[in-house]
Residue, then its C-alpha position, 0 to 999 in steps of 0.5 A: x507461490x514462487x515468483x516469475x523468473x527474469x531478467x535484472x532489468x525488469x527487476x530494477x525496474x520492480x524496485x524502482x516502481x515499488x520505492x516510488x509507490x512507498x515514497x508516494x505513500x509517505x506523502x499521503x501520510x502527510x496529507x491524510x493527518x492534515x485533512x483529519x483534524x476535525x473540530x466541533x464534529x462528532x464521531x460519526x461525522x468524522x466517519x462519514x467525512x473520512x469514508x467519502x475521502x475513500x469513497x472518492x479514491x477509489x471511486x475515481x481511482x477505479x475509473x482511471x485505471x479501467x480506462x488504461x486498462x481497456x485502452x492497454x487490453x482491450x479484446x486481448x486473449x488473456x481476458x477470456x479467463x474472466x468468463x469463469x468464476x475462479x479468477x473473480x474470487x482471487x479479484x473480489x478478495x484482492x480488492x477487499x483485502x488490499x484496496x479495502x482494508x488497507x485503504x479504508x481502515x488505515x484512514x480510519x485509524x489515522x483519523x482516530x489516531x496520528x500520523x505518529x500511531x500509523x508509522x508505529x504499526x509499519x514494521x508490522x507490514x513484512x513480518x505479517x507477510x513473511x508469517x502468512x507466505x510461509x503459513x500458506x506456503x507461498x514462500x520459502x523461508x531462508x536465513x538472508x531473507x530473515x535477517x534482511x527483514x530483522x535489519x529493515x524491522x530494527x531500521x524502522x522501529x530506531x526510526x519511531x522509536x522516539x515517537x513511541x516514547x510520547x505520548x499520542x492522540x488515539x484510541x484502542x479502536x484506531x489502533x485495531x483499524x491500522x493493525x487490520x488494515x496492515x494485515x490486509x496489505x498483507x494478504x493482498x501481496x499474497x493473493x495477487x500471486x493466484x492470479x498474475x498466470x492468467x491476467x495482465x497486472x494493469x487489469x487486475x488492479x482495475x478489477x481490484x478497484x472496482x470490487x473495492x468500490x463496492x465495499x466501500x459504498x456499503x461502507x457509506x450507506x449508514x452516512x446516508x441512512x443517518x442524515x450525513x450524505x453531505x458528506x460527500x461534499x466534504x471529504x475533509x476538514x473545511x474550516x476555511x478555503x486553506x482546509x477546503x483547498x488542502x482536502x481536495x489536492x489531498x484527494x486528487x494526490x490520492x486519486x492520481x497517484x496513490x491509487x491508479x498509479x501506485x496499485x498499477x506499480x504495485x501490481x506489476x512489480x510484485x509480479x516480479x518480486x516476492x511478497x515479502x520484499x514488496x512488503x519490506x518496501x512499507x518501511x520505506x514510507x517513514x523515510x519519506x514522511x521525515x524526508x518530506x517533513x523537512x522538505x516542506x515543513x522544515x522539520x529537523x532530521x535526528x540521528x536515529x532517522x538517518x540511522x534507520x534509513x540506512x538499516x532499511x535499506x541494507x535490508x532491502x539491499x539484502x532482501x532482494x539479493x536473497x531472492x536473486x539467489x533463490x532464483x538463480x538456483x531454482x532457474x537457468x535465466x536466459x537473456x534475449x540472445x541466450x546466454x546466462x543473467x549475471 
């Protein structure tokens, strides 16, 4: 599925909302550590409070971008496509694969494992797109694109590679949640590209939501079949007023900006761009969780964290001019007035 040809503008500002949207994640990375450090609860409690943290973002999350989305679209042309089923497909896995899985089992992992563990997994995310774009043929495959991706991957490893030195808190079944969750991030850049011909991309993020709310409530019903309904009241740790306070700005983080105006980013801008750069922008989010560790917490920043950040971004810098030059082959772009984009 090849992306939609346009001007330089549109896509500077794809890349802008897409870096948004990664340092905003590094920052829930951050947040999502500190509000799952259960103590003196057992397993399935730590669940049922980690699903109800979900449950919240994407309950609330789906409300506000429906809002933008009627308030944006309402009685527009483009939504009569929803009166057949064929779209609703696309929706209903988009919504389970990226707000779902990427969503719900990440948190899940992170909570049976670390911060440390989940930024381990990242370099997975573009190399899992890259394999299903050109398995599905949504993508071409070329030697900058491969090479791009090869500098962002070795940019991002330099950068955990200490931490996969040491030892850390988790378990084989954490581990399977986050590897499940990155390959569902995956699949969710590549089916949005089914659907973006037939609908505005602040709706498709809104449907999206609402798909993933149904799944995570089902998610939640064993919570209420078993006694832990309360959950619900306590997203989080609440050893004291500090944890409690910290659960509930986490959740409103979540909410604001890592659902409805990061997936709206999202949207938009992996209309623009191809799956494979929107999936190398994941490598960004180690840059921010380290920049924000030193910003708030004071953490020392080593040499291979500066290292890496500089491969990451040569690799997107050279991601997206790979893709320029596909373009530029493939279409004749024309500005407003006529004349060739350089």
């Amino acid at each position: 599925m090849e992306t939609i040809p346009t001007s330089n503008k549109i896509l500077a500002l794809s890349h802008a909302a897409m870096t948004f949207a990664a340092v905003s994640f590094g920052g829930l990375n951050i947040f999502v550590e500190i509000i799952s450090r259960f103590h003196n609860i057992s397993p399935f409690e730590e669940y049922c409070r980690l699903t109800a943290f979900v449950l919240y973002r994407h309950v609330c999350g789906g409300i506000l971008l429906s809002l933008a989305a009627f308030y944006s679209f309402h009685g527009h042309p483009s939504l009569q496509v929803l009166r057949t089923c064929s779209p609703w497909v696309y929706l209903v896995l988009q919504g389970f694969t990226g707000v779902y899985l990427g969503q719900f089992l990440f948190v899940i992992g992170l909570g049976h494992t670390s911060a440390n563990t989940a930024a381990i997994m990242q370099p997975l995310a573009p190399v899992v797109v890259v394999f299903l774009g050109v398995l599905l043929g949504f993508e071409k495959i070329t030697f900058l694109k491969c090479f791009a991706i090869l500098v962002g991957v070795g940019g991002s490893v330099i950068m955990v590679y200490p931490v996969i030195m040491e030892p850390s808190r988790g378990d084989f079944l954490g581990m399977i949640f986050l590897i499940a969750g990155v390959c569902g991030n995956a699949a969710y850049l590549l089916l949005m590209k089914q659907t973006y011909s037939v609908l505005p991309p602040i709706v498709m993020a809104a449907l999206q939501y609402a798909s993933a709310c149904v799944f995570t409530g089902f998610s939640f019903v064993p919570c209420i079949y078993h006694g832990h309904g309360k959950a619900i009241t306590h997203p989080g740790v609440d050893h004291d007023d500090r944890d409690r306070l910290m659960t509930w700005v986490a959740t409103a983080y979540a909410i604001i900006i890592c659902s409805a105006v990061n997936y709206a980013f999202m949207a938009a801008a992996n209309k623009f761009l191809e799956a494979s750069t929107c999936g190398l922008y994941g490598l960004v989010q180690p840059i921010a969780t380290v920049a924000l560790s030193y910003a708030i917490f004071g953490d020392l920043v080593k040499v291979h964290d500066l290292i890496g950040a500089v491969c990451i971004c040569l690799g997107l810098i050279l991601v997206s001019r790979a893709q320029l030059s596909e373009q530029r082959r493939q279409y004749t772009l024309i500005d407003g007035e006529g004349s060739e984009i350089n």
